[in-house]
Residue, then its C-alpha position, 0 to 999 in steps of 0.5 A: x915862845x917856849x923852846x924847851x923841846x917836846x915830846x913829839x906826837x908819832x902818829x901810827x896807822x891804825x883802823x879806828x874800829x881797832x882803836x876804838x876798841x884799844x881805847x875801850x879795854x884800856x878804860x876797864x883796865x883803869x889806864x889809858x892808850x899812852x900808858x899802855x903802848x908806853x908799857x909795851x914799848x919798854x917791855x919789848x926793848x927791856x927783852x929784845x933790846x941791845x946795849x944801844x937801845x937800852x941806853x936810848x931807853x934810859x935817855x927817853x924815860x929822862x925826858x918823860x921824867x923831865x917832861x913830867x916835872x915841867x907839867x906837874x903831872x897830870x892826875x889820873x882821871x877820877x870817876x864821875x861821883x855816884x849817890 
Protein backbone atom coordinates (compact mmCIF):
# COMPACT_ATOMS: atom_id res chain seq x y z
CA UNK A 1 0.00 0.00 0.00
CA UNK A 2 1.46 3.49 -1.17
CA UNK A 3 1.33 5.79 2.04
CA UNK A 4 2.71 8.95 0.68
CA UNK A 5 0.10 11.49 1.04
CA UNK A 6 -2.11 12.65 -1.92
CA UNK A 7 -3.09 15.66 -3.07
CA UNK A 8 -6.70 15.31 -2.20
CA UNK A 9 -9.77 15.78 -4.64
CA UNK A 10 -12.10 19.06 -3.47
CA UNK A 11 -15.15 18.74 -5.04
CA UNK A 12 -17.00 22.30 -5.64
CA UNK A 13 -20.54 22.83 -6.68
CA UNK A 14 -20.66 24.05 -9.80
CA UNK A 15 -23.85 23.79 -12.69
CA UNK A 16 -22.57 21.26 -15.36
CA UNK A 17 -23.55 23.69 -18.21
CA UNK A 18 -21.08 26.00 -16.40
CA UNK A 19 -18.65 23.58 -16.40
CA UNK A 20 -19.20 22.27 -19.68
CA UNK A 21 -18.51 25.56 -20.98
CA UNK A 22 -15.21 26.37 -18.36
CA UNK A 23 -13.89 23.24 -19.96
CA UNK A 24 -14.43 24.15 -23.39
CA UNK A 25 -12.75 27.67 -23.21
CA UNK A 26 -9.73 26.14 -21.23
CA UNK A 27 -9.29 23.63 -24.41
CA UNK A 28 -9.16 26.91 -26.96
CA UNK A 29 -6.85 28.39 -24.48
CA UNK A 30 -4.38 25.45 -24.74
CA UNK A 31 -4.68 24.56 -20.89
CA UNK A 32 -6.92 22.59 -18.67
CA UNK A 33 -9.87 23.27 -15.56
CA UNK A 34 -6.91 22.29 -13.03
CA UNK A 35 -4.18 24.55 -14.30
CA UNK A 36 -6.51 27.39 -14.98
CA UNK A 37 -8.44 27.22 -11.35
CA UNK A 38 -4.81 26.54 -9.90
CA UNK A 39 -3.58 29.84 -11.65
CA UNK A 40 -6.32 31.70 -10.22
CA UNK A 41 -6.01 30.58 -6.81
CA UNK A 42 -2.36 31.60 -6.30
CA UNK A 43 -3.26 34.83 -8.00
CA UNK A 44 -5.93 35.84 -5.46
CA UNK A 45 -3.66 34.61 -2.50
CA UNK A 46 -0.44 36.09 -3.98
CA UNK A 47 -2.86 39.72 -4.21
CA UNK A 48 -5.25 39.34 -1.12
CA UNK A 49 -3.21 37.02 0.97
CA UNK A 50 -1.73 37.55 4.49
CA UNK A 51 1.85 36.34 5.60
CA UNK A 52 0.05 33.16 6.86
CA UNK A 53 -1.56 32.43 3.55
CA UNK A 54 1.62 33.00 1.89
CA UNK A 55 3.32 30.53 3.56
CA UNK A 56 0.41 28.11 3.17
CA UNK A 57 0.80 28.94 -0.48
CA UNK A 58 4.43 28.23 -0.50
CA UNK A 59 4.04 24.88 1.39
CA UNK A 60 1.07 23.86 -1.25
CA UNK A 61 3.44 24.59 -4.34
CA UNK A 62 6.14 22.01 -2.26
CA UNK A 63 3.65 19.41 -2.55
CA UNK A 64 2.67 20.18 -6.22
CA UNK A 65 6.48 20.15 -6.78
CA UNK A 66 6.68 16.85 -4.72
CA UNK A 67 3.82 15.57 -6.22
CA UNK A 68 5.00 16.08 -9.73
CA UNK A 69 8.53 14.35 -8.94
CA UNK A 70 6.88 11.20 -7.99
CA UNK A 71 4.44 10.88 -11.38
CA UNK A 72 7.18 12.08 -13.80
CA UNK A 73 5.02 14.63 -14.82
CA UNK A 74 2.31 14.40 -17.06
CA UNK A 75 2.91 15.67 -20.88
CA UNK A 76 0.50 17.93 -22.14
CA UNK A 77 -1.80 16.64 -24.52
CA UNK A 78 -0.85 16.78 -28.18
CA UNK A 79 -3.10 17.30 -30.86
CA UNK A 80 -4.40 14.57 -32.96
CA UNK A 81 -1.91 14.65 -36.22
CA UNK A 82 -3.47 16.23 -39.54
CA UNK A 83 -2.59 15.04 -43.24
Amino acid sequence: MDDRPATPTTPIRVPRAMWKAYGNVCERLDTNRTEDLLAHMRQQINRHGEEADLDLLAEAEEELKARRARKGGRPRKQPPATD
